[in-house]
C-alpha positions as CSV (number, residue, x, y, z in Angstrom):
1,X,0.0,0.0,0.0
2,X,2.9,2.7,0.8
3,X,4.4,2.1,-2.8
4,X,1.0,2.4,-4.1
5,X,0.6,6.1,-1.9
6,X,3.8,7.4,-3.1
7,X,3.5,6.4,-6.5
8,X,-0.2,8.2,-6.6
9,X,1.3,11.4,-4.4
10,X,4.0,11.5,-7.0
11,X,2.8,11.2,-10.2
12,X,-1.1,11.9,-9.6
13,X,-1.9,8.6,-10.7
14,X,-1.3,4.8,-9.9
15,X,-1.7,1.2,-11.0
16,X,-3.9,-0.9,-9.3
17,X,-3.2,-1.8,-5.8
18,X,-4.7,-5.5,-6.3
19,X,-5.8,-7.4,-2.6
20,X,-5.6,-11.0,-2.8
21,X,-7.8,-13.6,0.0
22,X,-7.4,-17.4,0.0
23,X,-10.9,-17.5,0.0
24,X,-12.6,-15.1,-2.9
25,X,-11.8,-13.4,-5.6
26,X,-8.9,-11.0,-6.3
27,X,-10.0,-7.5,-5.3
28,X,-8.6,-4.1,-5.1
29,X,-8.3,-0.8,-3.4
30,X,-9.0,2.4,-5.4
31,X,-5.6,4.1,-4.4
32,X,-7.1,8.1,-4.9
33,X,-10.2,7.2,-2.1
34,X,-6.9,7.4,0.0
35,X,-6.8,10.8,-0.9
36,X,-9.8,12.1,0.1
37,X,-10.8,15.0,1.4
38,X,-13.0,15.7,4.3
39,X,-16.2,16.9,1.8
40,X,-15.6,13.4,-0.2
41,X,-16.0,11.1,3.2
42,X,-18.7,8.9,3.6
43,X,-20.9,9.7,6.6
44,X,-19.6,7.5,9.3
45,X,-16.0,8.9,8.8
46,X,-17.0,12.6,8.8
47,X,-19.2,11.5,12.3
48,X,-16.3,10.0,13.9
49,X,-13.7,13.2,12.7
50,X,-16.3,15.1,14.0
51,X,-16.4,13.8,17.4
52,X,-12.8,13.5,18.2
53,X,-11.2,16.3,20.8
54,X,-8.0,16.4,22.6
55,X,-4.7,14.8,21.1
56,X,-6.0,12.0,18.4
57,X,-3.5,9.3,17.4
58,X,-4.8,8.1,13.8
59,X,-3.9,4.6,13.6
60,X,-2.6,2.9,10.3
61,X,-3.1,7.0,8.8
62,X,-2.0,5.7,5.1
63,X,-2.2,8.6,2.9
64,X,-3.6,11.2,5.9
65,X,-6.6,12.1,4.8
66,X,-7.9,11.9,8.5
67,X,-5.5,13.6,10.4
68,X,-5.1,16.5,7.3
69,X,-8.9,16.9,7.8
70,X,-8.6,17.3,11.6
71,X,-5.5,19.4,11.8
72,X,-7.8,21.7,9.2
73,X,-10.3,21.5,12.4
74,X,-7.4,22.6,14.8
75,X,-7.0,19.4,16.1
76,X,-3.5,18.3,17.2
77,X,-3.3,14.8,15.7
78,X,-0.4,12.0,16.3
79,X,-0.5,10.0,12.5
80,X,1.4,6.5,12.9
81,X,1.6,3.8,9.7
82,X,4.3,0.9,9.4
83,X,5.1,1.7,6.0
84,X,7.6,4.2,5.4
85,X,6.8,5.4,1.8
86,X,3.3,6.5,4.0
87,X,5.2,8.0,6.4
88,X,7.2,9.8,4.1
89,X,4.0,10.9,1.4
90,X,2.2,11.8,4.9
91,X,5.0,14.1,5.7
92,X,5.1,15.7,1.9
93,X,1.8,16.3,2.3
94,X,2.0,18.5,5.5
95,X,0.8,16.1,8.3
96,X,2.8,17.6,11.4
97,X,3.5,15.0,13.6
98,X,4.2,11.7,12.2
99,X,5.8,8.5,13.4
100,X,6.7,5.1,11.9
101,X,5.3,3.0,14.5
102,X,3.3,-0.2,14.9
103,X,-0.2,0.4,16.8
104,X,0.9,-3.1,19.4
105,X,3.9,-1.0,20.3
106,X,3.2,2.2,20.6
107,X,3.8,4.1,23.7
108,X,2.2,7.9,24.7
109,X,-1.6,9.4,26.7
110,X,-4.3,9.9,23.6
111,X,-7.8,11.5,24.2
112,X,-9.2,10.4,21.1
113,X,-7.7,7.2,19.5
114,X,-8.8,7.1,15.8
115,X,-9.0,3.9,14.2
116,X,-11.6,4.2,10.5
117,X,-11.3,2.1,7.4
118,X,-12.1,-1.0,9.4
119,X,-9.1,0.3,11.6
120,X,-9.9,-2.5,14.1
121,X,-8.8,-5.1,12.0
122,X,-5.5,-4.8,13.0
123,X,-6.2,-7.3,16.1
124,X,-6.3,-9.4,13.4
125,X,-7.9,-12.4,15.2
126,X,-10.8,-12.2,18.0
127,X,-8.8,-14.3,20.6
128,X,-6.4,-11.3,20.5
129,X,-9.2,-8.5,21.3
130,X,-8.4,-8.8,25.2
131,X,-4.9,-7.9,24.4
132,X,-5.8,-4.9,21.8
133,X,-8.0,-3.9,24.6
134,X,-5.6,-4.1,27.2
135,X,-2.8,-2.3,25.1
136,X,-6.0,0.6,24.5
137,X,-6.2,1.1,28.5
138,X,-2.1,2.2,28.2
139,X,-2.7,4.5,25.9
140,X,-5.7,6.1,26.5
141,X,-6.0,9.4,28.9
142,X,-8.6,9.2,31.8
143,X,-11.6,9.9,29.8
144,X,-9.9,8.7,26.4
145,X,-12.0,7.6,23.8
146,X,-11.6,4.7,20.4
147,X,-13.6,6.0,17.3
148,X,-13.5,2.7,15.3
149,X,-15.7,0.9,12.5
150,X,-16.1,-2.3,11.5
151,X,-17.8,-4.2,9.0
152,X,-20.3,-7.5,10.5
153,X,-19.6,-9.5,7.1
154,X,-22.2,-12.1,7.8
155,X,-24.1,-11.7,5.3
156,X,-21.7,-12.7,2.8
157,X,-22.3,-16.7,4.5
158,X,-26.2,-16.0,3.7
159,X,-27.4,-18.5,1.3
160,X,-30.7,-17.5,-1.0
161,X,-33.1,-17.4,1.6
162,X,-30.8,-15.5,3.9
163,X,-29.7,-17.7,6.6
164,X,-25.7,-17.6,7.8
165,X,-25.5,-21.4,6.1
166,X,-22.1,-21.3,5.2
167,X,-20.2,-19.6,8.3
168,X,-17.1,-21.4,9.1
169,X,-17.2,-23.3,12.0
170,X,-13.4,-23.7,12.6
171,X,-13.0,-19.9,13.4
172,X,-15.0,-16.7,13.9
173,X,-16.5,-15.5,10.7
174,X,-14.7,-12.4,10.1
175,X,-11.3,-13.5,10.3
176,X,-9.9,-13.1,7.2
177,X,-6.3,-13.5,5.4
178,X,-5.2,-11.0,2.5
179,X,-2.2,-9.9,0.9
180,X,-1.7,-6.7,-1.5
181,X,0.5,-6.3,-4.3
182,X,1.3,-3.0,-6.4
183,X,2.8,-3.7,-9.7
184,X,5.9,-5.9,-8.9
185,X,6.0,-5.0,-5.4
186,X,4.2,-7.8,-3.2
187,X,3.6,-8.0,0.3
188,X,3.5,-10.7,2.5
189,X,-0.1,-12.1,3.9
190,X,-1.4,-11.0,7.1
191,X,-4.7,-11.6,9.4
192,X,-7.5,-8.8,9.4
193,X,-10.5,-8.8,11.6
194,X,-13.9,-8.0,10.8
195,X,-16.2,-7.5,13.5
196,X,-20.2,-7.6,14.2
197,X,-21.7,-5.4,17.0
198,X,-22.4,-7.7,19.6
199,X,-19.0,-9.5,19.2
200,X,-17.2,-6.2,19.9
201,X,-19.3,-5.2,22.3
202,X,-19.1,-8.8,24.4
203,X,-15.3,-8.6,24.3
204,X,-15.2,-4.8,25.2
205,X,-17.6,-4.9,28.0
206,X,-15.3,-8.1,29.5
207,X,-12.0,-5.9,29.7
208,X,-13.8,-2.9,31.3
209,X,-14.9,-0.6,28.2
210,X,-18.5,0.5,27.2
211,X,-18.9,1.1,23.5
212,X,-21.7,3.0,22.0
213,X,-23.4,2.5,18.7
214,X,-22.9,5.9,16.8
215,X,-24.0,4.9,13.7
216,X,-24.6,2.3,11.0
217,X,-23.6,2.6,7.3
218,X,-25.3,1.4,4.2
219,X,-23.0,-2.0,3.7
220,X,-23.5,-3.4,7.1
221,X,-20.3,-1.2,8.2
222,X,-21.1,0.7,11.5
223,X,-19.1,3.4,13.9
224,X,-18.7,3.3,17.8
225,X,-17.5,4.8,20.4
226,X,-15.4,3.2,23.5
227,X,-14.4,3.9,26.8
228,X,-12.8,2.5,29.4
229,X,-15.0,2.6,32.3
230,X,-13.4,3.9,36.1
């Protein structure tokens, strides 16, 4: 994806940035949505840019449309990515503070942790969520908030008459394995997490967070809101 962001940031244009998944068919990521602006958003994102305060540490910030957007608001925003062509394109492109820094090790006291464009699926697997939730509580500030969406992809399982027949039974539904490529550049697979509501919100509530439902999007994706409770 970071060869993909620099090419685009350089040249105003890319090749396709093609996603690969063991288990359907090849798929890709329209590399200028990356670019976005604020006014080109869909709804859930310009909700949850709208609600964050304090210091806000955009998690896997890519391109930087997010924290560009809320440093235009006159929010002081902490942008981290493990790439460092995105680091690098997010620094062209006037994002002020930005780190190369994996989310499981960063260190710091957040307000607002920002984490859109199915952020969460960085735990990767839902035995891990009492770890992502226990590295939250270190980095949150008393009163901290997470602004994250998800997507609940049952109903890709459905058959015709719209029952979840064909769910996996060896692992929760939404873990998934992809691996990108841009032109020759490939990258290596990795796990990504999809969550529904009441999974998140089982797995929250057991490590000491509330999470509130803050909308719901037109392709079963949905925003909350959580916080770690005194």
């Amino acid at each position: 994806m970071g060869s993909a962001i620099a090419d685009y940031f350089r040249n105003g244009k890319a090749a396709r940035l093609r996603v690969f998944s063991p288990d359907f068919d090849e798929d890709e990521i329209p590399v200028p949505d990356l670019f976005r602006t604020f006014n080109e958003m869909p709804p859930l994102e310009k909700l949850a840019l709208r609600q964050a305060r304090g210091h806000v540490l955009d998690v896997g910030a890519g391109a930087g449309c997010h924290s560009l957007a809320l440093q235009d608001m006159g929010i002081r925003t902490t942008a981290i990515d493990i790439s460092p062509l995105s680091v690098a394109t997010m620094r062209q492109r006037g994002v002020m503070h930005v780190v190369e820094q994996d989310f499981w090790q960063m260190t710091g006291s957040f307000d607002t942790i920002l984490m859109l464009m199915n952020g969460i699926g960085i735990v990767g697997s839902s035995n891990r969520l009492p770890a992502f939730f226990a590295h939250l509580a270190t980095l949150l500030a008393p009163g901290g908030q997470v602004l994250a969406d998800s997507t609940d992809v049952r109903y890709i399982f459905d058959d015709e008459e719209g029952d979840s027949a064909f769910l996996p039974t060896d692992h929760y539904y939404g873990e998934w394995q992809y691996r990108m490529q841009y032109k020759a550049v490939k990258g290596g697979w990795f796990p990504w997490l999809y969550l529904d509501f009441a999974t998140l919100s089982k797995a929250a509530t057991a490590q000491g967070f509330s999470v509130e439902m803050l909308g719901e999007g037109e392709h079963y994706d949905f925003l909350v809101r959580m916080v770690r409770r005194p």
